[in-house]
Phi, psi and omega in degrees: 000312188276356188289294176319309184282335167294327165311302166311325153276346169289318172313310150357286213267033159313168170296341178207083194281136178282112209305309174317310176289292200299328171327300200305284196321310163327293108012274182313316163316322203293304174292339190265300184295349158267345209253010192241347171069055171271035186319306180330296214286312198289337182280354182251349156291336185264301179325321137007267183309324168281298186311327178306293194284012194242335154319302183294348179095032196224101178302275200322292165297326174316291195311346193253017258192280161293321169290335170267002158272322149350308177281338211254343176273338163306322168314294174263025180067055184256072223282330209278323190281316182284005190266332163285325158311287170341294181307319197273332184281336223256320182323324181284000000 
C-alpha cells in the first residue's frame, strides 16, 4: 500500500505528470490501507489524492479530497497532517 502511494507521487511530480497511472497507483493503496483499517495512512492518501487533482487543475475534486482527509485527521488527532490539509486547502 504504501509503495503504491509512493509511486504515485513520483509519477505526480514528473515533469509531465501522468494523471491517470498515478491515480490509479493511488487508489490501490488507498484500498489496501482501508480494507487493512490503516486509517492514519489512508487519511494522508487522500491529502495524496487532493495534491494530485490540485496539480492538475481539478479544484473542485482537490477540495472534496482534502476536507475528508481534514476530517479524518481531527478525528485521530494528527494536529501536524491536519495542519497540511489547511495548508493545501488555503492554497487553493
Amino acid at each position: 500500500a504504501e509503495a503504491n502511494i509512493s509511486l504515485a507521487r513520483v509519477i505526480a511530480a514528473k515533469a509531465k505528470p501522468e494523471f491517470d497511472t498515478a491515480r490509479k497507483y493511488l487508489l490501490e493503496g488507498m484500498n489496501m490501507l482501508d480494507k487493512l483499517q490503516i486509517k492514519p495512512r489512508y487519511a494522508v492518501g487522500l491529502l495524496c489524492l487532493g495534491k494530485l487533482h490540485a496539480d492538475t487543475g481539478q479544484k473542485e475534486a482537490a477540495i472534496e479530497n482534502f476536507k475528508k482527509a481534514e476530517a479524518l485527521f481531527v478525528n485521530m488527532g494528527m494536529d501536524y497532517w491536519f495542519g497540511k490539509a489547511r495548508e493545501a486547502l488555503r492554497a487553493l
